[in-house]
C-alpha positions in Angstrom: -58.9 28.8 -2.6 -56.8 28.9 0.3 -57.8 25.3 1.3 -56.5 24.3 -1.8 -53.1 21.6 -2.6 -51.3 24.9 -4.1 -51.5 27.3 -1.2 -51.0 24.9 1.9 -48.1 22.8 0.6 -46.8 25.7 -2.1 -47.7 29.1 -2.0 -48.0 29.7 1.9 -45.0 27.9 3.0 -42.6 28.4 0.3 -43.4 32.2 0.9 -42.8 32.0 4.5 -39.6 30.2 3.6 -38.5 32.9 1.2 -39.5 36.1 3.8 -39.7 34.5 7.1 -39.9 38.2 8.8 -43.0 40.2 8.6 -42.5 42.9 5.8 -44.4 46.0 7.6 -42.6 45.3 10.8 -39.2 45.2 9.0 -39.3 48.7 7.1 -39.6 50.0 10.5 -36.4 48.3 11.7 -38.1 45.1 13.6 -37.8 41.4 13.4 -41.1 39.9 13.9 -41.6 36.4 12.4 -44.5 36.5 10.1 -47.3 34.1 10.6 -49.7 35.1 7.3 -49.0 35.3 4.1 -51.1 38.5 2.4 -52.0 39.0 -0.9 -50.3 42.6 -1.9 -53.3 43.1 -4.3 -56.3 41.3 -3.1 -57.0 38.5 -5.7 -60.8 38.7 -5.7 -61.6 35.4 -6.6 -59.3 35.9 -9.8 -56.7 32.5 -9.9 -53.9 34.0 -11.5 -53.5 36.6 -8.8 -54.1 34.3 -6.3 -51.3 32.4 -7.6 -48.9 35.0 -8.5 -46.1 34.7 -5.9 -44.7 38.2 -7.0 -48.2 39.0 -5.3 -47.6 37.8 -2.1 -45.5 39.1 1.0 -45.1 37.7 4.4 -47.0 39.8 7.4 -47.7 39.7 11.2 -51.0 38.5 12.2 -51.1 42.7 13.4 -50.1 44.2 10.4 -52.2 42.1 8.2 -55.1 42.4 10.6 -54.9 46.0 10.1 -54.4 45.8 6.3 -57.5 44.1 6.0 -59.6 46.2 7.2 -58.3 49.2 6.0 -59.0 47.6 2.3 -62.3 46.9 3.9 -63.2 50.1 4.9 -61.9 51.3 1.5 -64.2 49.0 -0.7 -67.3 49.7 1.8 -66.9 54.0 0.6 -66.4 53.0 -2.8 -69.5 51.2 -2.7 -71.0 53.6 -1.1 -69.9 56.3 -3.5 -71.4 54.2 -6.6 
């Protein structure tokens, strides 16, 4: 999906266009370009999320490293759990 026409030359850049400062960083007061755009829900494979640019936010490479593996860590104990 993310190799596809609609996030390289849409999706990704448009969003970096329209929020060119990492969300996280900026609630605490910083300006730090972004350089990833995140999925606020993770899509999962389903298009219209992926598409949904109300479902995307621009993040450091630090706070959406740490992002994903917090939702990582979270689906590894719910699977655990089931």
């Amino acid at each position: 999906m993310y190799r596809t026409k609609v996030w390289l030359e849409e999706l990704r850049p448009g969003q970096l266009l329209r929020e060119p400062f990492c969300r996280e960083c900026a609630a605490l007061g910083l300006r730090v370009l972004a350089t990833v755009v995140d999925h606020v829900t993770p899509h999962r494979g389903d298009w219209a999320l992926f598409v949904d640019k109300s479902n995307l936010q621009s993040l450091c490479e630090r706070h959406h490293n740490r992002k994903t593996a917090t939702e990582m860590a979270e689906r590894k104990q719910k699977q655990q759990k089931n």
